[in-house]
C-alpha positions, 0 to 999 in steps of 0.5 A: 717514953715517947709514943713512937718509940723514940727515947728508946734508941736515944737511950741506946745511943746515950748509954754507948756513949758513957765512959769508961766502960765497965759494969755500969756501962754494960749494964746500961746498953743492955738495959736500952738495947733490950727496948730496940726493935729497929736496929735500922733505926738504931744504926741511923741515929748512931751516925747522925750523931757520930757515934759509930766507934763508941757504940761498937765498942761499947755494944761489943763489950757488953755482948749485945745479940745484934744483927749481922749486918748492923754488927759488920756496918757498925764494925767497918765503919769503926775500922774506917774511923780509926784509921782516919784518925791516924791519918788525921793525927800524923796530918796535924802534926805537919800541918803544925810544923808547917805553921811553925815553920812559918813563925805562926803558932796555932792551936788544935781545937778538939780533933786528936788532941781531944781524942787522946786526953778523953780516951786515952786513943785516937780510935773511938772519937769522929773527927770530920776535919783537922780544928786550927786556931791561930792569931787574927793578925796571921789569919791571912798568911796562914791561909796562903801557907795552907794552899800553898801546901796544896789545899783549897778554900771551900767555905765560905767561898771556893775562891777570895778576890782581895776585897773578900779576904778582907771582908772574911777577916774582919767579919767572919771567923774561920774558913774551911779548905780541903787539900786537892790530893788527899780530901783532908780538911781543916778548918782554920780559925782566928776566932775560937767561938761565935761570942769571944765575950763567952771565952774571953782572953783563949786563943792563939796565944793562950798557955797551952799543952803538948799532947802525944798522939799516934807514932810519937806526933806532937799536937799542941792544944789547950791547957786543962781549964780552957780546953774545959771551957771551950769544950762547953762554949762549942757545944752551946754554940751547936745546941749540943745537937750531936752526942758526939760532943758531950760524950768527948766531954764527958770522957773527959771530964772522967779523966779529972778528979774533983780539984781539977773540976772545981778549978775547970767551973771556977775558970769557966765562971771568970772568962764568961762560960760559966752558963755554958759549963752549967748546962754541958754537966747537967746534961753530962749528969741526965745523960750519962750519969756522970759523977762531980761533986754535990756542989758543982751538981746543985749549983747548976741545977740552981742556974735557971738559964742553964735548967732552961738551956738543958730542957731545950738541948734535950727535947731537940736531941730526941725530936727525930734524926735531924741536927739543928742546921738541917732544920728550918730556923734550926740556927735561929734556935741556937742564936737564941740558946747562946744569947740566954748563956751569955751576959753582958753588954759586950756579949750582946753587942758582938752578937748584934754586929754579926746578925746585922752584918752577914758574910754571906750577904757581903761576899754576894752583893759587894759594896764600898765600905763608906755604905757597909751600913746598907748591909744591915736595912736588908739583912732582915728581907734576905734573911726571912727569903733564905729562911722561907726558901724550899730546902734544897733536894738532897742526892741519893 
C-alpha cells in the first residue's frame, strides 16, 4: 500500500466495480471499505473515474456503514445517471432513425448498447455523450443531418468554413456537437479509433446487432467479436485512465462464456488488437479477479508489451485523482502506449502522419495544400509551446 494511503481508495473504487455482484463482490467492498478513513476522498476518486452508480450499487448491497452525506451524494448522483441515460437511450434511437432516414447507416459505439449487453441496464453505466460511427464517405452530410436537427459543432472548432471541414475529414476522426435546446452531445465518428491498423476491417459498414434498450429503443451496434476488440483498442487508446472502461469491459466479457471468449482473443489477434485484448484481461484479472480460461490467462501474461503496458496503466490509474489528458505530456504518454501495442508497417506510418500533421495546428494557421508539408517543420516548436505552456486556471 502506499505510504499516503492511496491503494486503499483505489482498492475501493476497483472492487465496486466487479460484476455481477454477489458474495465475492460484497466481500471484496467490505474488505476495501474497512481501510477507508476519508469518505471525501473516496467520493472524488469514484467520480473521476465515473463510477458513481456502480458504487452505489455495489456499496448499497453490500451494507457498507457510509456517512450520510456521501451516501445522499453517492445516491443522487446515481438517480441523476440513471435517468440520463434513459434520455440518452431514447435520443439514440432517433438520432439513428434520423441517419437512416437520410440513407447513412451508423453505428453506436459504447453508450447504451454497451450498457445493456454488459448490465443487463442502462442504470449502472456513465455515459457523457451519444458515440456515432458512420462511413468517411457520409461524414460530411451526417454533420449537416445533425445541425440541422438543431445541434451545434463544439469540437474541434464551434463553427467550419468549407476549407476546414475538409481538412477535419481528411485528418481527423470525429467531431463533437451538442444540441442548442437539450445539451446532448454526440459524438460523430468516421474513424473508429486513433490507429485503424488496431482494428482493421470495423466501421460502418461492419456486421452488426440490434440491441433493445429502454421502452423497446432499437440501438444498432457492433457484433460480439468487434465490439470485444474495439472495446479494448478505446481503452488502449485513453491508457485506460478511467475505471469506468474496464468495469463495461469486464461486465461484459462475464456475460461470455469460455467459446465466445476464445472466439473474441482469436478476432482480436487477426484484425491487429490482439496487444490490446492482452492488456485490458490482464487488467480485468489484477483488478477484478475476473474469470477466463487458463490459457487465454497465460497467454497474455506471456505478451511482454501487454505485462509492460499493464504495469503503466496501473501505476498512472493509482498516482493521484487526474486521468491522462489532465496531466502535462499525459497524451504523449498514451501515444507511446498505442505505438508498443501495435505492430507493423502501416500501424506506425498512420501514427507518424497524424503526429506530423496536427488538426489543431491546421485549423489555426491556414495554408494552400501545395505547402501542407510546412505543417510538418513546425509541428515540433508549436508542440514543445503547448506543452510547456501553464495549464490553464480552472473556474470554481
Amino acid at each position: 500500500m502506499a505510504a499516503d494511503g492511496a491503494d486503499a481508495y483505489f482498492g475501493l473504487a476497483a472492487a465496486c466495480c466487479r460484476f455481477p455482484g454477489g458474495a465475492a463482490r460484497d466481500d471484496a467492498v467490505a474488505d476495501a471499505a474497512r481501510a477507508v478513513t476519508g469518505w471525501p476522498r473516496a467520493l472524488r476518486l469514484i467520480r473521476r473515474h465515473r463510477i458513481e452508480a456502480l458504487s452505489h450499487a455495489a456499496l448499497t448491497a453490500a451494507a457498507i456503514d457510509m456517512p450520510a452525506e456521501f451516501a445522499a451524494t453517492l445516491r443522487r448522483r446515481a438517480q441523476d445517471i440513471a435517468r440520463d441515460n434513459l434520455a440518452a437511450a431514447a435520443e439514440g434511437a432517433r438520432l439513428q432513425k434520423l441517419l437512416d432516414a437520410a440513407g447513412f447507416r451508423s453505428l453506436h459505439l459504447k453508450g447504451m448498447a454497451l450498457a445493456q449487453l454488459a448490465y443487463g441496464s442502462v442504470a449502472l453505466k456513465f455515459s457523457q455523450d451519444i458515440d456515432l460511427l458512420v462511413a468517411p464517405q457520409d461524414a460530411a452530410a451526417a454533420i449537416r443531418a445533425l445541425e440541422g436537427d438543431g445541434y451545434r459543432l463544439m469540437r474541434p472548432a464551434p463553427r467550419l468554413d468549407a476549407r476546414q471541414l475538409r481538412l477535419v475529414l481528411r485528418y481527423g476522426r470525429e467531431v463533437a456537437l451538442r444540441h442548442r435546446a437539450s445539451g446532448r452531445q454526440v459524438e460523430l465518428r468516421w474513424q473508429a479509433v486513433r490507429s485503424p491498423s488496431l482494428l482493421r476491417g470495423v466501421d460502418a459498414n461492419s456486421v452488426s446487432r440490434d440491441v433493445c434498450v429502454s421502452d423497446g429503443a432499437q440501438l444498432r451496434t457492433l457484433n460480439d467479436n468487434d465490439l470485444f476488440a474495439y472495446l479494448c483498442v478505446h481503452g488502449a487508446g485513453h491508457g485506460w485512465s478511467r475505471l469506468q472502461w474496464l468495469a463495461d469491459l469486464n461486465a461484459w466479457l462475464a456475460t461470455q462464456d469460455e467459446a465466445a471468449l476464445r472466439s473474441c482473443c482469436r478476432h482480436a489477434e487477426a484484425i491487429g488488437a490482439g496487444a490490446c485484448a492482452a492488456v485490458a484481461l490482464l487488467l480485468c484479472r489484477r483488478l477484478f479477479d475476473a474469470a477466463m480460461p487458463a490459457d487465454i490467462a497465460q497467454a497474455a501474461e506471456a505478451n511482454p508489451a501487454a505485462r509492460w503496458a499493464a504495469a503503466l496503466v496501473l501505476r498512472d490509474m493509482t498516482r493521484d485523482d487526474k486521468t491522462d489528458d489532465a496531466r502535462r505530456f499525459g497524451s504523449t504518454r498514451i501515444v507511446m502506449l498505442q505505438l508498443l501495442l501495435g505492430t507493423g508497417l502501416r500501424h506506425y506510418t498512420g501514427f507518424a502522419r497524424e503526429l506530423a500533421f496536427g488538426l489543431d495546428d491546421m485549423l489555426a494557421v491556414p495554408l494552400p495544400r501545395p505547402l501542407h508539408l510546412v505543417y510538418p517543420l513546425a509541428r515540433l516548436p508549436l508542440w514543445l509551446w503547448r506543452k510547456m505552456a501553464p495549464a490553464p486556471k480552472r473556474s470554481a
